[in-house]
C-alpha positions as CSV (number, residue, x, y, z in Angstrom):
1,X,-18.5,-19.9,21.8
2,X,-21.5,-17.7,20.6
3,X,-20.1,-14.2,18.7
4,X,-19.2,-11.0,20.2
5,X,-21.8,-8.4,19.6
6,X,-19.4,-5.1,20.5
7,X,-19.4,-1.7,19.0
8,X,-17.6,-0.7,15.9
9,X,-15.4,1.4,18.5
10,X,-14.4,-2.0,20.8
11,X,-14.2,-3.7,17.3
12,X,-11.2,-1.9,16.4
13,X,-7.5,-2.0,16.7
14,X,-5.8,-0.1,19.8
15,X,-3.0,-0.2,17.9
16,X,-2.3,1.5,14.9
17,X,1.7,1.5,14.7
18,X,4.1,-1.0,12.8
19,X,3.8,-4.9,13.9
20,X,7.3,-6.4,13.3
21,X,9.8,-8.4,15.2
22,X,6.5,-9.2,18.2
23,X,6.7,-5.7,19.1
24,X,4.5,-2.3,18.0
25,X,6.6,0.4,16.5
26,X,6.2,4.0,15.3
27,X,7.1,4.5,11.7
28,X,10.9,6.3,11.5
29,X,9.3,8.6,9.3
30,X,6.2,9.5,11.6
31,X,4.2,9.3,8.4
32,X,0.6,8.3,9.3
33,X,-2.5,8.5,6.7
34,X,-6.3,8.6,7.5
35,X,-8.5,5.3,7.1
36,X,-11.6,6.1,6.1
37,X,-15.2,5.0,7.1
38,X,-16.4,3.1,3.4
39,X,-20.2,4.2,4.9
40,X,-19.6,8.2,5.6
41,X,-16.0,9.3,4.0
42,X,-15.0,10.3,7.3
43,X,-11.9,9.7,9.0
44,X,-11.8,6.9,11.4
45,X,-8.7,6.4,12.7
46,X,-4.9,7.1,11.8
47,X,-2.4,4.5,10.4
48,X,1.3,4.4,10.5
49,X,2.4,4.1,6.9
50,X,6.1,2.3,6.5
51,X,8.4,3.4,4.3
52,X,11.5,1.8,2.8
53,X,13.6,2.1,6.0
54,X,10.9,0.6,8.0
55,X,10.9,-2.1,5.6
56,X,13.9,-2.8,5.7
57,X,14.3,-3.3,9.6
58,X,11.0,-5.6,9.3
59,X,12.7,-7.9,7.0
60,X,16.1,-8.1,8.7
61,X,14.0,-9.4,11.5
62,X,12.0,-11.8,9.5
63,X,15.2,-13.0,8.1
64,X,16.9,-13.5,11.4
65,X,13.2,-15.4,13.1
66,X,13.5,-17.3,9.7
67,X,17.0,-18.7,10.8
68,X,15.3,-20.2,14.3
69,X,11.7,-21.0,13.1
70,X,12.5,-23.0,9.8
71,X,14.3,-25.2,12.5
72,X,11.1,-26.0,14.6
73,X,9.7,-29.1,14.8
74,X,5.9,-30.4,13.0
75,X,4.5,-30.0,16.3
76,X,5.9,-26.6,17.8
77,X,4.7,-25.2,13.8
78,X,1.4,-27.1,14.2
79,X,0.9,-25.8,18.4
80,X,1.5,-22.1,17.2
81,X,-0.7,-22.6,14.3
82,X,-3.9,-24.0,16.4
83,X,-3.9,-22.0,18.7
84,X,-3.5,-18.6,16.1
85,X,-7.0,-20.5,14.9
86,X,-8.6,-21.0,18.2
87,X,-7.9,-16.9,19.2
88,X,-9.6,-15.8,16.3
89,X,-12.9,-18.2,16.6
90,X,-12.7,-17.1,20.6
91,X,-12.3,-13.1,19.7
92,X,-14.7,-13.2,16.4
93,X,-17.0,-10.8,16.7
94,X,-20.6,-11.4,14.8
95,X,-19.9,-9.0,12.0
96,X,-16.6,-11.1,11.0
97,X,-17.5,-14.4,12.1
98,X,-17.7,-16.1,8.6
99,X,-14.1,-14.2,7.8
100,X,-12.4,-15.1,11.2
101,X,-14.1,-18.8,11.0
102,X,-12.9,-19.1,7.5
103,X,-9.1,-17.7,8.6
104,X,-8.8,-20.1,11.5
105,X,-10.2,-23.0,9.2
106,X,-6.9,-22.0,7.3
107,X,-4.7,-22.1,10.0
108,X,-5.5,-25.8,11.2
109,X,-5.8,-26.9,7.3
110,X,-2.2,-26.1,7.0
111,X,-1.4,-27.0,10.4
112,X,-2.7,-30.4,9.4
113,X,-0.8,-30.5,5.9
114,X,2.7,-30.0,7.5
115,X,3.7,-33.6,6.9
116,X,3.3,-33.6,3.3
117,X,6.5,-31.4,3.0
118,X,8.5,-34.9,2.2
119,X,10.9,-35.4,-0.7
120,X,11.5,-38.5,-2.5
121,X,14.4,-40.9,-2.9
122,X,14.8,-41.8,-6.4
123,X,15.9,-44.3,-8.5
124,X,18.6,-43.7,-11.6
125,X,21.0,-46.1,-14.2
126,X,23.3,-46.3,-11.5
127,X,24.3,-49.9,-9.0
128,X,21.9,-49.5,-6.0
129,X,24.8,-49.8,-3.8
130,X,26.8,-47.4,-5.9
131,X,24.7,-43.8,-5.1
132,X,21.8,-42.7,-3.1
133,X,19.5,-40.1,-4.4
134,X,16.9,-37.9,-2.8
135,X,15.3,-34.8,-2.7
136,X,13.9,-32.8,0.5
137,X,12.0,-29.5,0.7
138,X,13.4,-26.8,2.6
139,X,11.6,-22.7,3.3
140,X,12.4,-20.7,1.3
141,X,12.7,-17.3,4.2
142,X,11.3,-14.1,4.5
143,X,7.7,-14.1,2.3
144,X,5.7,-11.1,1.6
145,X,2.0,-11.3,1.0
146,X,0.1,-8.5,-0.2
147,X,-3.8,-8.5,0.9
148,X,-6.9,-7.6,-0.9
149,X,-9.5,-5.0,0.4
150,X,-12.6,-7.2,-0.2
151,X,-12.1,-9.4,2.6
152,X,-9.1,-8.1,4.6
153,X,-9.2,-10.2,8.0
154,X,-9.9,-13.3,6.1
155,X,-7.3,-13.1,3.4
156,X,-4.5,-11.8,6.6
157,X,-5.3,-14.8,8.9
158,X,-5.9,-17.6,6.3
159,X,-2.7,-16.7,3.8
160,X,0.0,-16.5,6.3
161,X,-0.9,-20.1,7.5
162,X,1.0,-22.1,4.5
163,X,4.0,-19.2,5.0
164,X,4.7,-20.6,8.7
165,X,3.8,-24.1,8.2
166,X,6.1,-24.1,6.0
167,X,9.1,-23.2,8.1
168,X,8.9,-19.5,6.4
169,X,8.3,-15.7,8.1
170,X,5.5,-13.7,6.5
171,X,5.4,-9.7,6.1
172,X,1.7,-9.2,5.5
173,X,1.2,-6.0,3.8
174,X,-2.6,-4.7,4.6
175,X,-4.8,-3.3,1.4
176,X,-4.5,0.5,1.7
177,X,-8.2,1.1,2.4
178,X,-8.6,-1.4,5.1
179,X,-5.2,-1.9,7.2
180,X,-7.1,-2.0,10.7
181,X,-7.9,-5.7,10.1
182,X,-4.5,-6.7,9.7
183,X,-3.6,-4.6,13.0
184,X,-5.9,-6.4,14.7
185,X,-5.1,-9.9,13.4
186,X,-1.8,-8.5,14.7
187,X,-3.1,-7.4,18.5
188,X,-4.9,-10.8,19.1
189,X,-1.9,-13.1,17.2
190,X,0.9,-11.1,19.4
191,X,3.0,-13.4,21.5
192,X,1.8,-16.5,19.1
193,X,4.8,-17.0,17.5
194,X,8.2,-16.3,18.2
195,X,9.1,-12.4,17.5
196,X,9.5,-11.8,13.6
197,X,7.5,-14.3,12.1
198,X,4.4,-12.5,11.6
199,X,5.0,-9.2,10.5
200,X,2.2,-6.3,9.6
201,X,3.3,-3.2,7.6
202,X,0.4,-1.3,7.0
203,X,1.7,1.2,4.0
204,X,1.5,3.1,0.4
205,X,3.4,2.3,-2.6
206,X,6.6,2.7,-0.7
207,X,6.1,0.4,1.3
208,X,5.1,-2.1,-1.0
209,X,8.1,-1.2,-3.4
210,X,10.5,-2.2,-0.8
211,X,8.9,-5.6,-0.2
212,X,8.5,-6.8,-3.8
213,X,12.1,-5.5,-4.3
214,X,14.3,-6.4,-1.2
215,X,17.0,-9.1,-2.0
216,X,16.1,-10.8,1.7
217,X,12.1,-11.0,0.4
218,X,12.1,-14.1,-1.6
219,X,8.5,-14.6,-3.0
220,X,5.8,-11.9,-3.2
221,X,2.1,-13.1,-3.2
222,X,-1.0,-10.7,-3.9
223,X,-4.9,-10.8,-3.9
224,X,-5.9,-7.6,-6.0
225,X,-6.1,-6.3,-9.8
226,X,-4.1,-7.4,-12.8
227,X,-2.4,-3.7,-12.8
228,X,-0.9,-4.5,-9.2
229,X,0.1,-7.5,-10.2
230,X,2.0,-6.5,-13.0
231,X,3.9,-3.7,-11.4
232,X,5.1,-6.7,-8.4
233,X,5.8,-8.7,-11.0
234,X,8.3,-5.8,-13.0
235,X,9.6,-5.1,-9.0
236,X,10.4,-8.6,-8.5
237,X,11.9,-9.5,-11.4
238,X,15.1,-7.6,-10.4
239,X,16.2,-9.7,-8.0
240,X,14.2,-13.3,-10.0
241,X,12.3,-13.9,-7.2
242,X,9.0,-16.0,-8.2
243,X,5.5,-14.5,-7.3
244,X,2.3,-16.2,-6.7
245,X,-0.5,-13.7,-8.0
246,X,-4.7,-14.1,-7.6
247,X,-5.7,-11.2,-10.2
248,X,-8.9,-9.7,-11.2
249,X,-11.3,-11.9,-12.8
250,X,-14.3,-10.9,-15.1
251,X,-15.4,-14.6,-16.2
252,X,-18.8,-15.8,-17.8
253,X,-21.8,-17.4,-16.2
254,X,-22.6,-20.3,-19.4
255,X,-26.2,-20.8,-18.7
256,X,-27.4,-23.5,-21.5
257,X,-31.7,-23.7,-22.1
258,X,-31.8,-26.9,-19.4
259,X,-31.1,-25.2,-17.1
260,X,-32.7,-25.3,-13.6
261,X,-33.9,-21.9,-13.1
262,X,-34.0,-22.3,-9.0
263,X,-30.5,-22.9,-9.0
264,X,-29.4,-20.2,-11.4
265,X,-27.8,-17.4,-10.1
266,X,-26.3,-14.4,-11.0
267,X,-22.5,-14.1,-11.3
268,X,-20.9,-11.7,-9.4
269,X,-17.8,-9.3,-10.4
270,X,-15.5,-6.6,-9.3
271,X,-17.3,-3.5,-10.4
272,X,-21.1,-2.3,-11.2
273,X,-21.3,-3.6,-15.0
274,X,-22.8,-7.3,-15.9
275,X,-23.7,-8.1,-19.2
276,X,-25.7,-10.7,-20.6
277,X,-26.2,-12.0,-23.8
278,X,-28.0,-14.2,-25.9
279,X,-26.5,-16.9,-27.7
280,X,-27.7,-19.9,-29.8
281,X,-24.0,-21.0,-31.8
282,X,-22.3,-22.6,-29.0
283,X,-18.6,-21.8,-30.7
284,X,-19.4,-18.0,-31.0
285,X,-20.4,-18.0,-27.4
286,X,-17.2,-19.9,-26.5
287,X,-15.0,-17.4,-28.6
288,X,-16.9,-14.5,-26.8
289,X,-16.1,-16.3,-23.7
290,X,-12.7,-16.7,-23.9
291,X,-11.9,-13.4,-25.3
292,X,-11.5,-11.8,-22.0
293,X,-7.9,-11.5,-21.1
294,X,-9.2,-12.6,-17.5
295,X,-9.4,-16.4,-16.6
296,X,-10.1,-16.9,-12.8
297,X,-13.5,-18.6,-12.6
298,X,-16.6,-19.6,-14.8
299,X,-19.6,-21.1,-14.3
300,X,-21.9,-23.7,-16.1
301,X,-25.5,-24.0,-15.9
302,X,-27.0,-27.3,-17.0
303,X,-28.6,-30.3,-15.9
304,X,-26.8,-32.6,-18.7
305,X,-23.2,-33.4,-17.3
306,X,-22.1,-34.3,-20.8
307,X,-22.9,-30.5,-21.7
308,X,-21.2,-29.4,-18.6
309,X,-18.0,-31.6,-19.0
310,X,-17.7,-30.7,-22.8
311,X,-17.5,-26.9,-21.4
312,X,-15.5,-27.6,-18.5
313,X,-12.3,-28.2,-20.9
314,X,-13.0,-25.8,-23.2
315,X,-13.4,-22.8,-20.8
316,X,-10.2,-20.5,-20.2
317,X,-10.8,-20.2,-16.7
318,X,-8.7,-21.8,-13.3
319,X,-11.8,-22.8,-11.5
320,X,-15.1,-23.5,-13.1
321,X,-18.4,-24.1,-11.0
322,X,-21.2,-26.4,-12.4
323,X,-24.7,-25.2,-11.5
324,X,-23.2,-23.3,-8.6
325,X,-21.1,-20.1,-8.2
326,X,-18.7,-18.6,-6.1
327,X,-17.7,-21.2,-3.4
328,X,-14.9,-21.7,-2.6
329,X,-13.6,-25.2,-0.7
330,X,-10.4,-25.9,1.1
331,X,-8.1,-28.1,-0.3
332,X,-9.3,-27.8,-3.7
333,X,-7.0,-25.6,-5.6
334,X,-8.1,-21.8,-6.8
335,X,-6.7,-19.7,-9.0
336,X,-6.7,-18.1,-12.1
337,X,-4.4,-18.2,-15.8
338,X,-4.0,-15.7,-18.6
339,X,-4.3,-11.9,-16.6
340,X,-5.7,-13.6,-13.7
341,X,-2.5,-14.6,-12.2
342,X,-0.4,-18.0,-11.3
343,X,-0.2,-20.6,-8.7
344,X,-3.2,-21.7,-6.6
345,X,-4.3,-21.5,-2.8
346,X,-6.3,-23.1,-0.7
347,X,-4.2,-26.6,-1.4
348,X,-1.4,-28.7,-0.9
349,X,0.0,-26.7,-4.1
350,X,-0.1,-23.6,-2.0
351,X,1.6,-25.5,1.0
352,X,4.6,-26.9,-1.7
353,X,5.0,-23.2,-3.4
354,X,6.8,-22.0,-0.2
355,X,9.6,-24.6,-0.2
356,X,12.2,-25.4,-2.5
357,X,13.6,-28.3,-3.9
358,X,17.0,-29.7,-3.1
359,X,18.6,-32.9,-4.6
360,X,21.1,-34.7,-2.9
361,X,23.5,-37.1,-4.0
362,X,25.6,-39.7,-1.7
363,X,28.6,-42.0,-3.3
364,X,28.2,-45.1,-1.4
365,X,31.4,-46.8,-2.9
């Protein structure tokens, strides 16, 4: 289907309440906030902003949808999941159609994966006919994922995919400066899945207090700066639930003097500064390198892939690209170490870090 040329006004939300439980609701507080237009600094719409109480009703009805959904069968998971991708490629309009595209490519990628959530049965110093060992994997409940302003349709549709495949409930938390994406991911999504398994609280701090910090919440995920990510991970710790965390990243571009000049680029970063420097002792560039207390992404420019392997393990980074930058490909694993975060989307591993582990052991005799 060709895109949707519509103006910004027929672009946007209708709604602009609290998504949760597969109905819209007014905030108990009545608090709503101005979004703002990035281009002008005027107002554009209002938004509802949820506070703690709200919260708390949201994930009481995730947790009670969790109870039903992590039931469901591969296919009824896999038959919401494809057709939550085929209503956003239908409804993309052209401005968004690389986000929505990329979302929905999410959504059946995960869809897809489903079957992979297998255990193992496993051997032991035991008779064969004495015990039976095996594990399975099992959702964990009620996950809360905290979005990024930079690309807020995109990171909405295509992180809640691995949630529900996985037999979870997702509360998607939209960034503060951009929450109308998530509403509308919620407008077009509505009547997908069974009420309270995708849930949009648009909010402040408050808000996202009460997510990283309710005992029914059991993992918080985020796409935003190291600062964020530290205060979830302080919130969460309270109640030792895990965290999966893609943080800020300020990472090198290596270019070394073979390089191919067409295909050099350069490297982009969140904020206005780039520097560049000159280097000629390879180890002094390496330690200037890996000073940074960021390690999401690097990149290598060389046409010797000797060069570029010797760099590849000796760059603190979780992704590195090699005469290329930027791209990112699913079902190859991305994310960052040091201050850039843990765990990694856009894989199986991101599928797997929604279950949990149980052993079980049968006496046969």
């Amino acid at each position: 289907m060709p895109p949707i040329f519509l103006p910004l006004e027929q672009a946007l939300p209708s709604h602009h309440d609290l998504f949760y439980n597969g109905a819209w609701r007014k905030p108990l507080a009545s608090t709503y906030n101005d979004t703002l237009n990035p281009s002008t600094g005027k107002p554009i719409t209002r938004v509802a902003q949820a506070s703690a109480t709200d919260v708390d009703a949201a994930v009481e009805a995730a947790h009670e949808a969790f109870l039903s959904w992590r039931k469901t069968t591969i296919a009824e998971r896999q038959a919401c999941l494809h057709r939550a991708g085929a209503i956003l490629r239908e409804h993309a309009v052209t401005e968004m159609l690389v986000d929505a595209n990329r979302a929905a490519n999410s959504l059946d990628y995960f869809a897809g994966l489903i079957p992979m959530l297998r255990g193992e049965t496993l051997p032991g110093p035991f008779p064969a006919d004495a015990y039976l060992h095996y594990t399975v994997r099992e959702p964990i409940g009620v996950v809360a994922r905290f979005m990024a302003s930079n690309h807020p349709f995109m990171f909405a549709g295509s992180r809640m995919a691995s949630v529900i495949a996985a037999g979870n409930t997702v509360v998607v938390k939209p960034p503060d400066q951009a929450p109308l994406s998530g509403l509308r991911l919620a407008e077009l999504l509505d009547g997908v899945f069974p009420p309270g398994v995708l849930n949009i609280l648009p909010g402040g701090p408050e808000c996202g207090q009460a997510l990283a910090t309710h005992p029914l919440v059991k993992k918080v995920t985020l796409i935003g700066s190291v600062a964020t990510g530290k205060v979830i991970q302080r919130e969460a710790a309270d109640t030792l639930k895990p965290t999966l965390l893609e943080l800020g990243g300020k990472n090198a571009l290596i270019a070394f003097p073979d390089a191919n000049l067409d295909q050099l680029v350069q490297g982009v970063i969140f904020g206005p500064v780039m520097s560049v420097f000159r280097w000629t002792d390879e180890s002094e560039m390496l330690r200037i390198v890996n000073s940074t207390s960021y390690g999401l992404t690097g990149s290598i420019f060389t046409r010797d892939l000797a060069t570029a392997q010797r760099m590849i393990s000796q760059v603190e980074a979780g992704f590195v690209w090699v005469n290329e930058v930027g791209k990112h490909f699913l079902n190859v694993p991305f994310g960052g170490v040091k201050e850039s975060g843990n765990g990694r989307d856009e894989c199986l591993d991101e599928l797997l870090a929604f279950t949990a582990v149980k052993s079980v052991n049968i006496k046969l005799q």
